[in-house]
TORKOL-4160 file (C-alpha; in steps of 0.2 Angstrom, whole numbers, padded with zeros to 4 digits, m for minus):
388
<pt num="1" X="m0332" Y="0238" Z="0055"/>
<pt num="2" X="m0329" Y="0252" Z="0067"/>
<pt num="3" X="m0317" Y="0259" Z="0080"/>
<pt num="4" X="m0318" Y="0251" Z="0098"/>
<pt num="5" X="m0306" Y="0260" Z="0108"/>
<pt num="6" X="m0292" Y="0273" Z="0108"/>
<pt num="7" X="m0280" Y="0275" Z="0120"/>
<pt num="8" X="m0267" Y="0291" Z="0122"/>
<pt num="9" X="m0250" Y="0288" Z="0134"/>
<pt num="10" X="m0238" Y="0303" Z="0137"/>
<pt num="11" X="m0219" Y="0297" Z="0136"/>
<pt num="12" X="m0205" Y="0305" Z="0139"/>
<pt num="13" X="m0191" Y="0307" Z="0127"/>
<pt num="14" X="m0179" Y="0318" Z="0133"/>
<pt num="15" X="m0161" Y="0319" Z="0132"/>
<pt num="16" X="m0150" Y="0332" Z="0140"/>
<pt num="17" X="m0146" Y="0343" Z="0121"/>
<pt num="18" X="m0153" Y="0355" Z="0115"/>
<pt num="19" X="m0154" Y="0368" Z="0099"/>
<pt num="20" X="m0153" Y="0387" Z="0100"/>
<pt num="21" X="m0170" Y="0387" Z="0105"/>
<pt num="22" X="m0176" Y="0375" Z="0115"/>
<pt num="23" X="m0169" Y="0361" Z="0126"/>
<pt num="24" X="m0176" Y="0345" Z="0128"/>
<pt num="25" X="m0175" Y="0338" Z="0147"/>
<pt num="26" X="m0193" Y="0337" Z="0148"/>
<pt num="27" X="m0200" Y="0333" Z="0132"/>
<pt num="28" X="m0214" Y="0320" Z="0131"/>
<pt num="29" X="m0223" Y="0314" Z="0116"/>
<pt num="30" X="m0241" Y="0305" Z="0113"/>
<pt num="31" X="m0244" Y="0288" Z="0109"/>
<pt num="32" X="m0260" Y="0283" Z="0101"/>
<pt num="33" X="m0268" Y="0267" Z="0098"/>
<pt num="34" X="m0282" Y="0264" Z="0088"/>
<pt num="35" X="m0292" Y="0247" Z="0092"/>
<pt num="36" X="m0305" Y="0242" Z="0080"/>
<pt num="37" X="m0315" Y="0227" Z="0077"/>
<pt num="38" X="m0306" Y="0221" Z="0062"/>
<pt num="39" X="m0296" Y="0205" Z="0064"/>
<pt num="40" X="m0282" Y="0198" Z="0052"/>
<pt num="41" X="m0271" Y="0184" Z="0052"/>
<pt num="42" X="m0279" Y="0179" Z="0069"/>
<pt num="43" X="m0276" Y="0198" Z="0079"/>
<pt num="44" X="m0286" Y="0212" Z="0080"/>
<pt num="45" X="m0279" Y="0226" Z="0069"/>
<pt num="46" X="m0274" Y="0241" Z="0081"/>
<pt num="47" X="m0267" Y="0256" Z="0074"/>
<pt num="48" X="m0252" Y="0265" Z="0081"/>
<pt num="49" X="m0247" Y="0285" Z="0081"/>
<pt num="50" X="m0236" Y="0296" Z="0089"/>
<pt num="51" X="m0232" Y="0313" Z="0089"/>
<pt num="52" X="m0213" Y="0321" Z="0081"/>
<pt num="53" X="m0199" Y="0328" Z="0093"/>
<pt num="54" X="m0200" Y="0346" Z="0100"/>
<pt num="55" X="m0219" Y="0345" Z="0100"/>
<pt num="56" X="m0225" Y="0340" Z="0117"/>
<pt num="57" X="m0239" Y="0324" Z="0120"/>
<pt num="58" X="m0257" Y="0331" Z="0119"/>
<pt num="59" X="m0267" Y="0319" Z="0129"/>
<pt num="60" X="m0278" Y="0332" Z="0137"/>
<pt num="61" X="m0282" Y="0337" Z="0121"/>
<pt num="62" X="m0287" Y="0321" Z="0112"/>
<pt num="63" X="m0297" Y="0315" Z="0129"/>
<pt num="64" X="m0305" Y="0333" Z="0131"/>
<pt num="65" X="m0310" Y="0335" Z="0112"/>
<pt num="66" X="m0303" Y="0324" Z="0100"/>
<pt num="67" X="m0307" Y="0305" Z="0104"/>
<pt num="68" X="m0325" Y="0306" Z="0112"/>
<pt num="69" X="m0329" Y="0317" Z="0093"/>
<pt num="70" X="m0324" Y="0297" Z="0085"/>
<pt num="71" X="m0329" Y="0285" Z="0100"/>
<pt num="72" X="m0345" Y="0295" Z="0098"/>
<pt num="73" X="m0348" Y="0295" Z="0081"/>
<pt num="74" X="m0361" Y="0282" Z="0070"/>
<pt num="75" X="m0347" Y="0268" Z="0065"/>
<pt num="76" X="m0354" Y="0269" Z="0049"/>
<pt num="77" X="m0351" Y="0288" Z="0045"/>
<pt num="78" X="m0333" Y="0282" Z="0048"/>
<pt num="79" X="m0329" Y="0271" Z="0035"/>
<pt num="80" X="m0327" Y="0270" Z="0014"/>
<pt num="81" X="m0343" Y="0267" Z="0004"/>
<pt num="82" X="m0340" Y="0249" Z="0001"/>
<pt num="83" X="m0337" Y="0247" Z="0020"/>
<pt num="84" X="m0323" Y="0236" Z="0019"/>
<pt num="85" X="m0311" Y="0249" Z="0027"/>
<pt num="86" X="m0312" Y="0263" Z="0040"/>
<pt num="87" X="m0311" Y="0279" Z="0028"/>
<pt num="88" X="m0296" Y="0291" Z="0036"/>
<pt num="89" X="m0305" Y="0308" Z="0026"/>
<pt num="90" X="m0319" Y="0304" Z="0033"/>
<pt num="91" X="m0313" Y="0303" Z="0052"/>
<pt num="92" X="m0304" Y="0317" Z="0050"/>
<pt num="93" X="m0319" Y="0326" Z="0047"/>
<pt num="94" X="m0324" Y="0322" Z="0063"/>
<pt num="95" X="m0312" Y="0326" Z="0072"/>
<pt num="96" X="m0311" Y="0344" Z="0066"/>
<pt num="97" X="m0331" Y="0345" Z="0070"/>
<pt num="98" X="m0333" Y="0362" Z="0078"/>
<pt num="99" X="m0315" Y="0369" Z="0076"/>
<pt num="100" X="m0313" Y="0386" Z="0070"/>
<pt num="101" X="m0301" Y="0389" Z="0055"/>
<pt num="102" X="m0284" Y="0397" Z="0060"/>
<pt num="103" X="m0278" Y="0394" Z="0074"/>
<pt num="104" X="m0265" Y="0379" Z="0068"/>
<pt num="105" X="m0253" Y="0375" Z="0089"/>
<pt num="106" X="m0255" Y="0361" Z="0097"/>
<pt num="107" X="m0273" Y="0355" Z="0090"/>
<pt num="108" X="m0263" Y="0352" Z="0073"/>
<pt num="109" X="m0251" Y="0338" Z="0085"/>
<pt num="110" X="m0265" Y="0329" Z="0091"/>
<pt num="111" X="m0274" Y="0327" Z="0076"/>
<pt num="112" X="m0259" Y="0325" Z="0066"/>
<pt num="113" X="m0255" Y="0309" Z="0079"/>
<pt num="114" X="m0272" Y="0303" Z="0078"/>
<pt num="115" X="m0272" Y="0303" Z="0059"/>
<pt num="116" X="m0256" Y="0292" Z="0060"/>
<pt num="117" X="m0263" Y="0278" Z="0068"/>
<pt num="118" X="m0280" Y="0277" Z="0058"/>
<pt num="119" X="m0266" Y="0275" Z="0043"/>
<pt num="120" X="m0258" Y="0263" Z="0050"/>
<pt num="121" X="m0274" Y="0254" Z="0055"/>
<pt num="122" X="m0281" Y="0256" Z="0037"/>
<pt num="123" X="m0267" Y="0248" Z="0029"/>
<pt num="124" X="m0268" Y="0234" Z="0041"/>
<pt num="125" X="m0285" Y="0231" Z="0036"/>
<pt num="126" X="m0280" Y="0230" Z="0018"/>
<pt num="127" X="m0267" Y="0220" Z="0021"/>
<pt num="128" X="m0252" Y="0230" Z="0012"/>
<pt num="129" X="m0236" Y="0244" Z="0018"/>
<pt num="130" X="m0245" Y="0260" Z="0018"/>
<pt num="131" X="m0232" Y="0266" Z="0006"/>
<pt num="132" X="m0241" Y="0252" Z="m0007"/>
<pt num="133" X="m0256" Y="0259" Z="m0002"/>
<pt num="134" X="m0253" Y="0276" Z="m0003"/>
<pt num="135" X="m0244" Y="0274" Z="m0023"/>
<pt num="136" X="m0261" Y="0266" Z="m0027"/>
<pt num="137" X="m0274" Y="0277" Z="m0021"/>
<pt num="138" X="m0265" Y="0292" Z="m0026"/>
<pt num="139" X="m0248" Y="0290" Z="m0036"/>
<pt num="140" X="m0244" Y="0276" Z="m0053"/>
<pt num="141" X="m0246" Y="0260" Z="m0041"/>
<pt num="142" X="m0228" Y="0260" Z="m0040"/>
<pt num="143" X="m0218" Y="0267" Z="m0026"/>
<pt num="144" X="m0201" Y="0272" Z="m0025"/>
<pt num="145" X="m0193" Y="0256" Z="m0013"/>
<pt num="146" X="m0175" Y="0265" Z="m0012"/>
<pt num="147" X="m0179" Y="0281" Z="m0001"/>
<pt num="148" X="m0165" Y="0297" Z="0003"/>
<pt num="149" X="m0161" Y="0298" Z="0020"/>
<pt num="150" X="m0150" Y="0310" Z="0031"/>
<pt num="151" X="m0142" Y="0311" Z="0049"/>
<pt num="152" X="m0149" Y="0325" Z="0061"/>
<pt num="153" X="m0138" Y="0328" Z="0076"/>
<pt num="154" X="m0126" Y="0341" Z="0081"/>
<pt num="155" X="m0135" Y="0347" Z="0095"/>
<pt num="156" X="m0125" Y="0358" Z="0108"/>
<pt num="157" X="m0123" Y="0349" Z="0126"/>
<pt num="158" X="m0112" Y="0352" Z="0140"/>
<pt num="159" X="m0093" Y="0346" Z="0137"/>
<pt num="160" X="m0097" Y="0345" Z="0120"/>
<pt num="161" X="m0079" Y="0349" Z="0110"/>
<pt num="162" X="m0077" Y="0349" Z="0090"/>
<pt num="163" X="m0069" Y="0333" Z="0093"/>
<pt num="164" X="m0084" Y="0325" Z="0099"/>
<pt num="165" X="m0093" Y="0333" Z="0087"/>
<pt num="166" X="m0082" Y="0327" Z="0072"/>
<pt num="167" X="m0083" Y="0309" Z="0081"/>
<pt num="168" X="m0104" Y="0310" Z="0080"/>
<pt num="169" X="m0105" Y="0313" Z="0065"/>
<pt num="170" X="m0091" Y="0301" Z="0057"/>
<pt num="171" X="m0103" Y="0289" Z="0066"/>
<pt num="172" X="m0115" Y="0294" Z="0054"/>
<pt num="173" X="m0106" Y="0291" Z="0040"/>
<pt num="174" X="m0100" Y="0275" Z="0046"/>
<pt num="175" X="m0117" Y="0269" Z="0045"/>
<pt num="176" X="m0121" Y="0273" Z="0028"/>
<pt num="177" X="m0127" Y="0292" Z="0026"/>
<pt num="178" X="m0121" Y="0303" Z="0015"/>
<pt num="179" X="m0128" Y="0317" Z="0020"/>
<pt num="180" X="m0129" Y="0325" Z="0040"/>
<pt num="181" X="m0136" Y="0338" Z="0048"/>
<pt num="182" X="m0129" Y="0349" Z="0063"/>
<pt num="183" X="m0138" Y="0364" Z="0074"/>
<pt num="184" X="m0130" Y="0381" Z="0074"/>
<pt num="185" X="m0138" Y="0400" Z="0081"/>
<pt num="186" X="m0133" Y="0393" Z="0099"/>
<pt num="187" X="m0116" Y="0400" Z="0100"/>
<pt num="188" X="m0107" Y="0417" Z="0094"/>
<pt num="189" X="m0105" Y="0414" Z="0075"/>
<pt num="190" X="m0087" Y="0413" Z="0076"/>
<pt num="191" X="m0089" Y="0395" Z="0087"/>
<pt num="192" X="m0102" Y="0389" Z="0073"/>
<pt num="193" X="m0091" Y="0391" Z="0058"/>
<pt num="194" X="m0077" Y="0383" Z="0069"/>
<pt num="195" X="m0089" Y="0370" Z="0072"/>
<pt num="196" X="m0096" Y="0369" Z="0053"/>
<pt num="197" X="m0078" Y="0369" Z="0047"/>
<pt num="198" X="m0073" Y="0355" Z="0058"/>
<pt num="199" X="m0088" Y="0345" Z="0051"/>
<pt num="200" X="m0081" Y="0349" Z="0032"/>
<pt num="201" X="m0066" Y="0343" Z="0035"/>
<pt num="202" X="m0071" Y="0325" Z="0039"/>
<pt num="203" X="m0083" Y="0324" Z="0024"/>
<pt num="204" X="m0079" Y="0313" Z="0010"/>
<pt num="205" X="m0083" Y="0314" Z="m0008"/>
<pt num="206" X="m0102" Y="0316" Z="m0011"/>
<pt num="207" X="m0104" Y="0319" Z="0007"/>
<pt num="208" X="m0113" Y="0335" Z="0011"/>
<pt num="209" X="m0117" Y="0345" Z="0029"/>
<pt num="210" X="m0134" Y="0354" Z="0032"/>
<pt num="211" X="m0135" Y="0368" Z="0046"/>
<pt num="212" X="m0151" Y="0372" Z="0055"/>
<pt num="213" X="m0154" Y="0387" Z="0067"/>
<pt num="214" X="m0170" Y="0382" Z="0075"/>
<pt num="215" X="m0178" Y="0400" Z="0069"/>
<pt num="216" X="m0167" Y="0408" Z="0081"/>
<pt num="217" X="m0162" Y="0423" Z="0069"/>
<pt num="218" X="m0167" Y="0441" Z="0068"/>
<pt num="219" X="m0167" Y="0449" Z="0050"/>
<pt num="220" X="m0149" Y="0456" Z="0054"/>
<pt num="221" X="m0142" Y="0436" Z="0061"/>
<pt num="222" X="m0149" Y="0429" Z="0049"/>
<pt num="223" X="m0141" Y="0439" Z="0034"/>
<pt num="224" X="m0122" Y="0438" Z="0044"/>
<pt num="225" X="m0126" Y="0420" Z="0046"/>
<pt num="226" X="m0130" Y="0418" Z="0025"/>
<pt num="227" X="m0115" Y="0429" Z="0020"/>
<pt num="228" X="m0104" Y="0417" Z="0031"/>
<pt num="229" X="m0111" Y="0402" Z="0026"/>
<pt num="230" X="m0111" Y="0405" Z="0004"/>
<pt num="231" X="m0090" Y="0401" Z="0006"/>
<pt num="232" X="m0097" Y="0384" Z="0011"/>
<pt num="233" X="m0106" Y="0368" Z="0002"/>
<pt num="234" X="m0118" Y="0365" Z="0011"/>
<pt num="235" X="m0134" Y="0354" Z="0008"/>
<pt num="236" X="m0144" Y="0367" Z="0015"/>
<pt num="237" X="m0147" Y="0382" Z="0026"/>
<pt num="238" X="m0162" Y="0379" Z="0038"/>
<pt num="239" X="m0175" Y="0388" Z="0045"/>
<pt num="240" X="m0165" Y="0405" Z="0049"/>
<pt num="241" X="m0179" Y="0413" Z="0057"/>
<pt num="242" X="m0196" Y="0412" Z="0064"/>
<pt num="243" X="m0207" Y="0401" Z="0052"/>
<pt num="244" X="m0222" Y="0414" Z="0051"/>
<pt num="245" X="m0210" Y="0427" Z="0046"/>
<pt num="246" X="m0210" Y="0422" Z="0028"/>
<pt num="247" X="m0202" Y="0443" Z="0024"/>
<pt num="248" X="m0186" Y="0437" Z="0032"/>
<pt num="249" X="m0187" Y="0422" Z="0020"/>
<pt num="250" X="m0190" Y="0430" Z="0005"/>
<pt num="251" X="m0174" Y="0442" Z="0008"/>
<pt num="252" X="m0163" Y="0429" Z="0014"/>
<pt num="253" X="m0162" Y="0426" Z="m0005"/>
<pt num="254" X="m0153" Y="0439" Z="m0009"/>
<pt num="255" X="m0139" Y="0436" Z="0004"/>
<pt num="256" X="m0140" Y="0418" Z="0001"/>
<pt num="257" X="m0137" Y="0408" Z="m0019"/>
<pt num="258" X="m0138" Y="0390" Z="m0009"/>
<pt num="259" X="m0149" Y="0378" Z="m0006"/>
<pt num="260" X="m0163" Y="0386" Z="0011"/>
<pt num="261" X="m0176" Y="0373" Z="0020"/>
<pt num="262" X="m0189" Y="0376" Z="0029"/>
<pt num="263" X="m0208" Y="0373" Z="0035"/>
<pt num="264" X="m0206" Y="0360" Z="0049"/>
<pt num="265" X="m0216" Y="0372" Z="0063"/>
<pt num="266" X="m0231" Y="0376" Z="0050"/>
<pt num="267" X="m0244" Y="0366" Z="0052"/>
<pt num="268" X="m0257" Y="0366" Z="0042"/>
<pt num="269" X="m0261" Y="0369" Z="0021"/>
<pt num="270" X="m0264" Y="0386" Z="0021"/>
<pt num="271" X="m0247" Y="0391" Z="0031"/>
<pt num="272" X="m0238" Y="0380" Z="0018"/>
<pt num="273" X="m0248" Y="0390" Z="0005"/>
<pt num="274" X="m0242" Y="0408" Z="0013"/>
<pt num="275" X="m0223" Y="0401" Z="0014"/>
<pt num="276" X="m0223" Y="0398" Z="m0005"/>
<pt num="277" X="m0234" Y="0414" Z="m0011"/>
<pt num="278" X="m0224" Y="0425" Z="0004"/>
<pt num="279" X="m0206" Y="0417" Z="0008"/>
<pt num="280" X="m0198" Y="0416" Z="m0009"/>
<pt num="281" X="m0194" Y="0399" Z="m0009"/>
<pt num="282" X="m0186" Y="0393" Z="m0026"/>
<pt num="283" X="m0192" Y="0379" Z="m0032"/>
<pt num="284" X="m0176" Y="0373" Z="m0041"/>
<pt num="285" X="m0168" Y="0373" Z="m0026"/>
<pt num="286" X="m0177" Y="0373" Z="m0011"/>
<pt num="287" X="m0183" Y="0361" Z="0003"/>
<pt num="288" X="m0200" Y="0360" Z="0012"/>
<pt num="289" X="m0199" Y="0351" Z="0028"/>
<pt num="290" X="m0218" Y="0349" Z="0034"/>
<pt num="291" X="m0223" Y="0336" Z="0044"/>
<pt num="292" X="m0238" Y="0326" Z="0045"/>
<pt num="293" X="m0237" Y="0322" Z="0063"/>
<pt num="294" X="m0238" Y="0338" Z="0068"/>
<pt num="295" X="m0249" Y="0347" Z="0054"/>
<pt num="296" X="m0264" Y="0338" Z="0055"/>
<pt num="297" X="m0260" Y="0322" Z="0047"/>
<pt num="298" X="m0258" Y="0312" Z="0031"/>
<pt num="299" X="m0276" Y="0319" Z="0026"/>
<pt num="300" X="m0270" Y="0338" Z="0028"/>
<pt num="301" X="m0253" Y="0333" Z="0019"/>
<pt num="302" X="m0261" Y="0328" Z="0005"/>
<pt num="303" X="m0271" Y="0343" Z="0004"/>
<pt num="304" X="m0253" Y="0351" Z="0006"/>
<pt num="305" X="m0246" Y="0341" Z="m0009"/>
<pt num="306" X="m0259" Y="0347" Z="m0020"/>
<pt num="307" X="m0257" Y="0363" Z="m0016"/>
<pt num="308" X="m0237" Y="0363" Z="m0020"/>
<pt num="309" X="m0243" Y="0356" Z="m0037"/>
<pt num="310" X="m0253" Y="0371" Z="m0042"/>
<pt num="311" X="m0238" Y="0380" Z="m0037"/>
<pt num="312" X="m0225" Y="0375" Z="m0048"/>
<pt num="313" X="m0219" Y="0365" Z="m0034"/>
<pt num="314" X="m0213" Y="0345" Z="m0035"/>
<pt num="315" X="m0217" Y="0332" Z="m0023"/>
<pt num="316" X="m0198" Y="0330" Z="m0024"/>
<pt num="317" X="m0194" Y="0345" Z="m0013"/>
<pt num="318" X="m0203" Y="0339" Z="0004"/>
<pt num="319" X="m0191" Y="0332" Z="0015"/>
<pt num="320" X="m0200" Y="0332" Z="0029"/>
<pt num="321" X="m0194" Y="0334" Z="0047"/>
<pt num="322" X="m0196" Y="0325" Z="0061"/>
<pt num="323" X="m0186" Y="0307" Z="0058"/>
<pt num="324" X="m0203" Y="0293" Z="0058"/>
<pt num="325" X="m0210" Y="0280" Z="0047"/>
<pt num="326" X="m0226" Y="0287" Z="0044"/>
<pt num="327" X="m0214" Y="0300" Z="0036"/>
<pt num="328" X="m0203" Y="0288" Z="0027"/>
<pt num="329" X="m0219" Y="0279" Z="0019"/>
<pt num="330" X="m0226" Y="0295" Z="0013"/>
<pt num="331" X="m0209" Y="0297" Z="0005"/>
<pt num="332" X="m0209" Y="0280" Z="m0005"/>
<pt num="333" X="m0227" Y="0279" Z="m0009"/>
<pt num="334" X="m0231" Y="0298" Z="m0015"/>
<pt num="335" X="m0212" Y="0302" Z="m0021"/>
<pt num="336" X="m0206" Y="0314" Z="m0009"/>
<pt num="337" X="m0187" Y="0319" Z="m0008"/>
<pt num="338" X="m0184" Y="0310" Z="0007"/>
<pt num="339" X="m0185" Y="0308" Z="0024"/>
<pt num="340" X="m0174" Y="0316" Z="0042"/>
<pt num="341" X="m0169" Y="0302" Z="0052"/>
<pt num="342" X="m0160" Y="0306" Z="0071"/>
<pt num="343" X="m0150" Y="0287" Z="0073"/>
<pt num="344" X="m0148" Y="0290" Z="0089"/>
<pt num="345" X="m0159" Y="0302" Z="0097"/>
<pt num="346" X="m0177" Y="0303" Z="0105"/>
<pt num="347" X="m0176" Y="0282" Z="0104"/>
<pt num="348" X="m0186" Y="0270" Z="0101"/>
<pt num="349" X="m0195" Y="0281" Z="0091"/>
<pt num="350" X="m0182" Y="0287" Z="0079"/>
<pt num="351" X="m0175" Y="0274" Z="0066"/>
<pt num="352" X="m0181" Y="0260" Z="0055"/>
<pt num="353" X="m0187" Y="0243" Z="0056"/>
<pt num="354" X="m0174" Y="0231" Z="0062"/>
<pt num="355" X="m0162" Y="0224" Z="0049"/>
<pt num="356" X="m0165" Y="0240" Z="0037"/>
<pt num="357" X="m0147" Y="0248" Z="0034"/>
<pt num="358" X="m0144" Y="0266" Z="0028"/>
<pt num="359" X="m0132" Y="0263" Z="0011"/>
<pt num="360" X="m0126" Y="0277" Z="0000"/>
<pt num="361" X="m0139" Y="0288" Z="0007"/>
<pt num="362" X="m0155" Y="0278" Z="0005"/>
<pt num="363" X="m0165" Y="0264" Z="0014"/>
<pt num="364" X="m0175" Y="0250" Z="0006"/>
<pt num="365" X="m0192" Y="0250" Z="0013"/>
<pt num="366" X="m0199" Y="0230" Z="0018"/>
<pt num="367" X="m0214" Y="0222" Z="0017"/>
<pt num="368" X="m0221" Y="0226" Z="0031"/>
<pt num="369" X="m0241" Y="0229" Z="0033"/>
<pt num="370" X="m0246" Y="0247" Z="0040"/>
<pt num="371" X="m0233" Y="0261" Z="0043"/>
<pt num="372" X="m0221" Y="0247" Z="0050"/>
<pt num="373" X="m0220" Y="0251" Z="0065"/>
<pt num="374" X="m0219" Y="0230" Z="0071"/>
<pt num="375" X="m0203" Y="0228" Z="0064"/>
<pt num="376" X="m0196" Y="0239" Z="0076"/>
<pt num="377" X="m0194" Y="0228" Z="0093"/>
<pt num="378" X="m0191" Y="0242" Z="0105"/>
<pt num="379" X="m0204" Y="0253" Z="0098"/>
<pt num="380" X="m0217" Y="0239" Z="0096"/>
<pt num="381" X="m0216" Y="0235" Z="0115"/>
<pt num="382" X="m0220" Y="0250" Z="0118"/>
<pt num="383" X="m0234" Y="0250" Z="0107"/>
<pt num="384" X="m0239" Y="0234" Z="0114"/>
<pt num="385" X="m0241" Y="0239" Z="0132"/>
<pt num="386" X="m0253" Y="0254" Z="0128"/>
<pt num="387" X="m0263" Y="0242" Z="0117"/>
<pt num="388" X="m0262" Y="0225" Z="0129"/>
């Protein structure tokens, strides 16, 4: 058994929105595919990976360093001790061979996508969802089917009144989410409450509005932006400054009783461990948004969850960012809180397998070997032309 080939594309995905930081005219992503030997049902199992939005593709650095490290590699240094599957720990290992600790940017996204489509590849082989697999190697064997989703959107653009705002997100709700998400930090504060309370006003009962600013804030914004937002409901209050400056996190409690998020731009185990020695996340009520695609992997996520555990933390608080499958099967198989979803952004790599409806909040996960991604015919064809 053993790896034959591994291919990178760089696609674009942008869309003419953006956040307050960033927009996304240009934004490209990678997609991996991971050929092996193995053949089931008649095809040869290929894994498939791609990297989360507002991260850019990193071809150059998996063809530079990342994929000859695997392609190079004794096959059988690869794979698990009964060599009946490729072993994912073990080819992470190589691909962190000579890499430095610290130093967690763009190397975290390229690994991070690698990882994605040797776990898709590895449940293939086995036969099984990779949420199956995942509750059996490392949960009760039984994973949760039903999994909490919500709508991010709510990004500025030009022309872009709070009618059309309102409309956006009542098409969220139409399609089964209770729960939406909606940027603010780029506008005067004024225009974002205008905006938040435009949003509130079309929500219905159990319906609830998240805000996220992108980590735009200073420690001053931030504060004005929390002593604003506690008048309001809200789901939660994300990321209101830079993820590494966890002091501002940590004071932000004071000003702020509510439900914070955060963690989506820290990308590996020991940044997750500063955020919830340093940042003063409460566990009662807090959410943690890492995301494996762009923080080394499943493998690194793992060591993450572990982590969270010795910490006081549940499993229950990750909702990570970034709106994928590998996300949404690391949800049901290991019991996280749920999973982002954009319904109609940064397509056809957003969304669900086809005939899989959001209703009260939650998608059931099918029966579909690997992360899934084959159920999804616009995805899949592009899938299928980097492997063909």
């Amino acid at each position: 058994m053993k790896i034959l080939e591994i291919r990178e594309a760089t696609l674009p995905i942008s869309s003419p929105i953006r956040n307050a930081y960033i927009d996304f005219s240009k934004m490209t992503l990678s997609l991996v595919a991971v050929v092996t030997d193995v053949v089931r049902d008649g095809k040869r199992v290929i894994g498939y990976g791609f990297n989360s939005n507002g991260r850019y593709g990193q071809g150059a650095l998996m063809r530079e360093r990342f994929i000859p490290r695997v392609l190079e590699a004794d096959p059988a240094s690869l794979v698990d001790e009964a060599g009946a599957n490729l072993d994912p720990h073990k080819i992470w290992n190589c691909l962190f061979t000579n890499e430095k600790p610290g130093g967690h940017g763009e190397r975290s996204v390229a690994i991070g996508t690698m990882d994605m489509a040797v776990w898709d590849a590895v449940a293939k082989i086995a036969g099984v969802p990779l949420f199956q697999l995942l509750a059996d190697r490392y949960g009760n064997g039984t994973p949760d089917r039903k999994v909490f989703v919500y709508a991010a959107g709510g990004y500025y653009y030009p022309g872009k009144d709070l009618a059309k705002l309102q409309d956006e997100m009542r098409g969220y709700l139409d399609r089964g989410y209770s729960v939406v998400k909606m940027k603010i930090g780029g506008a005067p504060l004024a225009d974002d409450l205008r905006r938040i309370e435009s949003v509130l006003g079309i929500l219905g009962n159990g319906q609830r509005l998240c805000v996220d600013a992108n980590g735009r804030f200073d420690m001053d914004t931030a504060i004005a932006y929390a002593k604003a937002l506690s008048q309001y409901p809200l789901f939660w209050y994300e990321e209101a400054g830079d993820p590494l400056d966890f002091e501002l996190q940590a004071v932000l409690r004071s000003y702020y009783p509510g439900p914070m998020a955060t963690g989506e731009n820290l990308f590996s185990m020991q940044d997750a461990r500063n955020l919830v020695r340093y940042g003063g996340m409460r566990p009662d009520r807090d959410w943690l948004q890492f995301d494996c695609a762009l923080s080394y992997g499943l493998v690194e996520y793992l060591r993450t969850l572990d982590m969270l555990r010795q910490h006081g933390w549940s499993a229950s608080r990750c909702i990570p960012h970034g709106g994928h499958q590998m996300s949404l099967n690391i949800a049901a198989g290991l019991g996280l809180g749920g999973n982002e979803s954009y319904p109609d952004l940064f397509q056809p790599f957003g969304g669900f397998p086809d005939g899989v409806k959001v209703e009260d909040g939650y998608v059931t996960m099918p029966d579909l070997p690997g992360i899934g991604f084959e159920g999804k015919a616009d995805l899949y064809e592009q899938m299928r032309k980097l492997a063909s």
